[in-house]
N, C-alpha and C positions, 0 to 999 in steps of 0.2 A: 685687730688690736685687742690683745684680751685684760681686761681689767677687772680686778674686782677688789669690793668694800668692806672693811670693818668698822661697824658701828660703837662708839665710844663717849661716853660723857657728853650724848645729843651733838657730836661731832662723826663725819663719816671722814674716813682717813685712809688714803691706797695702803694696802696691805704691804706693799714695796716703798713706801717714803715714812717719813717722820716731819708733820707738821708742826711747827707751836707759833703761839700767837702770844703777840710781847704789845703791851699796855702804850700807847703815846698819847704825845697831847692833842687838843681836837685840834684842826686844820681852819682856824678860823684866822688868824693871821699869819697862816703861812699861804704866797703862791702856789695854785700847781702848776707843777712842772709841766716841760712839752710834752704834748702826746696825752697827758693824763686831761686835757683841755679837749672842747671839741674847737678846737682851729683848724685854718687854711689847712687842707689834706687829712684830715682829723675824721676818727668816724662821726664826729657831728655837721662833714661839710659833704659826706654823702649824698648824692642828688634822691631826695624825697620820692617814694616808690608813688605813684598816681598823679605826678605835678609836673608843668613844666619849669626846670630849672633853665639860667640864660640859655640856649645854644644846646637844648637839648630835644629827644622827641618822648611819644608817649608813655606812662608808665603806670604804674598802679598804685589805689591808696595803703600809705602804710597802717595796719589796724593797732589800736593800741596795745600793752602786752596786758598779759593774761591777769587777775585776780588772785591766782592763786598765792595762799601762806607759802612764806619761805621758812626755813625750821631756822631755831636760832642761834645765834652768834656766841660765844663765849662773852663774858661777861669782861672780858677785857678790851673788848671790843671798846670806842669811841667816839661820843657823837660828832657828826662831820657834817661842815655846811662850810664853804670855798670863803676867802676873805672876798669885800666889796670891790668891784672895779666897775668903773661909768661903762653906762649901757651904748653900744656906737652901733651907728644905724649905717646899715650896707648897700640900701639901697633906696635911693630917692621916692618916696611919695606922689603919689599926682596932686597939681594942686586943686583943690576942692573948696568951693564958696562958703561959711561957714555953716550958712543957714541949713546945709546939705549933708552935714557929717555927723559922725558919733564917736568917739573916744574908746576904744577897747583898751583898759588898763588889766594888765598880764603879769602875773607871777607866776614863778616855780615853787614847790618845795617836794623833799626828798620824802616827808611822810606829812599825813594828815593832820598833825598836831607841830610839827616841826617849824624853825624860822623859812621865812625868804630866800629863798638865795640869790646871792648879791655878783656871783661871777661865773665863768664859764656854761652860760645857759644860751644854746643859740637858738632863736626865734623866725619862721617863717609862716605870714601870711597870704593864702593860697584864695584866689577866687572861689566861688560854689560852682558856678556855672561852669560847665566842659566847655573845653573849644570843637571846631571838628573834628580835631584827630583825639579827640576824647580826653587832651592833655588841661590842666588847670592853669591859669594864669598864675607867677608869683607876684605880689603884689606890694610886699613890703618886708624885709627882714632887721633883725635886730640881734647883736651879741651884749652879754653881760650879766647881770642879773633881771629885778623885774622890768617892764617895758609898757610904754606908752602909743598906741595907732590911731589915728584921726583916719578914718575910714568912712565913704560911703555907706549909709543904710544897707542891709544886707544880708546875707550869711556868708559867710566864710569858714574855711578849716584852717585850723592854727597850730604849727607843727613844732614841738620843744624837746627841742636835744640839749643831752647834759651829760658828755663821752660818749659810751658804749649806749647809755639807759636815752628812750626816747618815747613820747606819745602825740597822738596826732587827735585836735577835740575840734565838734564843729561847734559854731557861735554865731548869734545872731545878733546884728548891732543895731543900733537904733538911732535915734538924733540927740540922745544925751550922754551918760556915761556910764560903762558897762564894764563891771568888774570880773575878774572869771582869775582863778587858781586852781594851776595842773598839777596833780601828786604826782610823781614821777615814781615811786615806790623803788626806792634806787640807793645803792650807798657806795665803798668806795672801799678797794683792797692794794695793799704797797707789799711788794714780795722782795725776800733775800735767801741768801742761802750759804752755808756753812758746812764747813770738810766734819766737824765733831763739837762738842760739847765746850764750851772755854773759847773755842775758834776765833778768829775774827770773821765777817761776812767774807765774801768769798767777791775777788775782783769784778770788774762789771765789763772788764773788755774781753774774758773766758764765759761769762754768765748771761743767759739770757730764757725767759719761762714764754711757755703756751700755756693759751687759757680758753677750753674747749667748755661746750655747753652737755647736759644733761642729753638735750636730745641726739638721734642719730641721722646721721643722712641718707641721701639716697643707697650709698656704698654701706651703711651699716656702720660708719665711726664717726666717732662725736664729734658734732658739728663746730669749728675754728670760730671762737669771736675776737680776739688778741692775739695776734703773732709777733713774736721779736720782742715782747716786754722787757725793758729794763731795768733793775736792782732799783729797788726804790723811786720809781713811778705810780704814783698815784694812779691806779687805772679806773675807774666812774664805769661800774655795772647795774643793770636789774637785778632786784632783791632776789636771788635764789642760788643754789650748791650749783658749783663749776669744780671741772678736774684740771687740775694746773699741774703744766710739764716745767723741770726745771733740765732746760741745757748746760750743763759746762763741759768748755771744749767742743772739738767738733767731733769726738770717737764714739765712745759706749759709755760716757757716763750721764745716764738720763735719772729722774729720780721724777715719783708723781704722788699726788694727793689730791684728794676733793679738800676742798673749801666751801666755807660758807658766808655768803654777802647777803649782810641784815639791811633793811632800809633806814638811812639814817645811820650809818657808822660806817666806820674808817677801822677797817683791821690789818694790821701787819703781821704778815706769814712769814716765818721761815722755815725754809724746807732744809732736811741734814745728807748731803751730797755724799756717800761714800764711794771718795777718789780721790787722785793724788796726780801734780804735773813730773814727767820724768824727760830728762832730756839728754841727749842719746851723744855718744859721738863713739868714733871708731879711729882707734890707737893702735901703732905697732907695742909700745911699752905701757905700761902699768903708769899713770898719769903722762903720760906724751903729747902731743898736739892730734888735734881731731883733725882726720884725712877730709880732705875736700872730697866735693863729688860722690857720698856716698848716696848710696839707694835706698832707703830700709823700708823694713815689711814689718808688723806686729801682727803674732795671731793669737789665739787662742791655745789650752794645749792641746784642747778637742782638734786643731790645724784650721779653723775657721778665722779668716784673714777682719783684724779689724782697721785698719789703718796703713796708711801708705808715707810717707815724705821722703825727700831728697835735700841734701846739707849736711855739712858739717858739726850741728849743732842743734836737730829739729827737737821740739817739745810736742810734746804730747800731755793729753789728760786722759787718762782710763781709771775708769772702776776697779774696785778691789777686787783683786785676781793674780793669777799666775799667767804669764804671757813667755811666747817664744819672739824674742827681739832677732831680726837677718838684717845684716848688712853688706850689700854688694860694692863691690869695686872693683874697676876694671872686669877680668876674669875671676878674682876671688869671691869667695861668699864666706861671711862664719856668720857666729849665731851664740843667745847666751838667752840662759830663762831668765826672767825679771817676777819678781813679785811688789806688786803695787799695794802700801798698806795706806789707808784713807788719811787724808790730811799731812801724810810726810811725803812733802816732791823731793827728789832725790837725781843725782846726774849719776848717769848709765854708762861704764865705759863695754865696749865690746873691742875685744883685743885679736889686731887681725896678724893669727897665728896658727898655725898645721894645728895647733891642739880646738880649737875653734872654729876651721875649716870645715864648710858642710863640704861632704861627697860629691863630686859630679855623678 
């Protein structure tokens, strides 16, 4: 996968997309949405690398992320911290004599000066001590914002996800009350995308982004942390530049950009799609009824095949280009060039006629 960057206005931007970031209000009473939450099947309900989750076997601890400065955000950027919802405890306590226990009181926030956060923050407490198969006991969890543990004396590791962004801190509790706040250094990016200038955003049942990390994998391409993002999902990352794919349609119309997620803000991307939906049918006359059963093939003019469907009436979305449209039926075949210009979908007739007959 060959990528590469141009640097602009302290923004890094794919030399093949068009990023811009449009100003909104903070997200302080608005919900997020699903997905953008670490809920049931959520990357925050990922079983903990070094823990035992229920019904699981041994694994590894997860290490906090790294220190390093992220470069920063466009100044349209805004501050973000989730509205309040009561913190619900997932998983029973032992009960414990009073004289015996200590209070770990827990918060989140997204930077070191920043509020509380009050929702989508999940909480697990992990014994110190291994078992024998090296795995840790989970001891207690909690979802919401900050959180309250009546905990044996002790140490423990205390594990706080908030989406995609997560860290894992040890604690030592005692017999009174014991306060600790995680920076999670983490903010929060909502993606759209647009055929040109004026446009509306662009449907969300054609639209969907990947959002890969900076680093590379073993294969040498940038490593997946988002797949299938939805138009307007709030996705909750670590503070640092990610390269976001935008899909629309299932052919050739891809479009990419780096992005940048400051800790503490909320940025909405749009990416500019140049493409168009065309939708095809095949006519004995000049506006007729579209023949059932046809085949078609779209390629390129180089003859390099992008695209396949079968109907009467298939759609398609392709990038801005010149294409050779075939349509088969029965033993006929004809064929017509298409030129796709960004943002105008347009209906394709191909007319099945000796003058439009490809050759056997």
């Amino acid at each position: 996968m060959a990528w590469w960057n141009v640097a602009r206005d302290g923004w890094i931007v794919m030399a093949v997309a068009l990023a811009t970031v449009v100003a909104t209000p903070a997200l302080a009473q608005t919900p997020p949405p699903p997905g953008g939450l670490a809920s049931p099947g959520g990357p925050g309900d990922a079983p903990m690398p070094g823990f035992m989750q229920p019904g699981s076997g041994p694994l590894q601890l997860m290490p906090p992320p790294s220190d390093g400065s992220a470069p920063a955000l466009p100044e349209a950027a805004t501050p973000y911290a989730p509205s309040t919802e009561p913190t619900i405890e997932t998983r029973p306590l032992s009960t414990v004599a009073p004289r015996e226990t200590g209070t770990l009181s827990m918060t989140a926030r997204l930077t070191p000066d920043g509020p509380p956060l009050g929702a989508g923050v999940v909480w697990r407490v992990f014994a110190e001590a291994q078992g024998p198969n090296g795995s840790r006991e989970l001891v207690a969890e909690r979802r919401g914002g900050s959180a309250d543990f009546v905990l044996k004396p002790g140490g423990y590791f205390v594990y706080c996800g908030f989406g995609y962004a997560g860290t894992t801190e040890h604690v030592v509790v005692g017999t009174g009350l014991k306060a600790e706040s995680v920076i999670l250094n983490a903010g929060g990016v909502r993606l759209a995308a647009v055929t040109g200038k004026d446009r509306p955003p662009l449907d969300s049942s054609d639209l969907s982004f990947d959002i890969f990390s900076q680093e590379l994998d073993a294969h040498g391409e940038p490593k997946a942390v988002a797949l299938d993002v939805a138009p307007g999902q709030i996705v909750r990352l670590p503070a640092q530049v990610y390269n976001v794919v935008a899909n629309y349609g299932d052919a050739n119309a891809r479009t990419t950009a780096d992005i940048d997620v400051k800790a503490g803000k909320l940025s909405d991307i749009t990416l500019t799609e140049k493409a168009a939906k065309v939708t095809l049918k095949l006519v004995s006359t000049e506006g007729g009824e579209a023949i059932a059963d046809t085949r078609w093939s779209i390629l390129t003019q180089a003859g390099d095949l992008v695209t396949t469907g079968v109907g009467a009436f298939p759609s398609f979305v392709l990038a801005e280009g010149d294409y050779t449209v075939i349509a088969n039926h029965e033993d006929g075949q004809f064929q017509r060039v298409v030129s796709v210009v960004s943002g105008e979908n347009a209906d394709v007739e191909v007319l099945a006629t000796d003058g439009q007959k490809v050759a056997n």
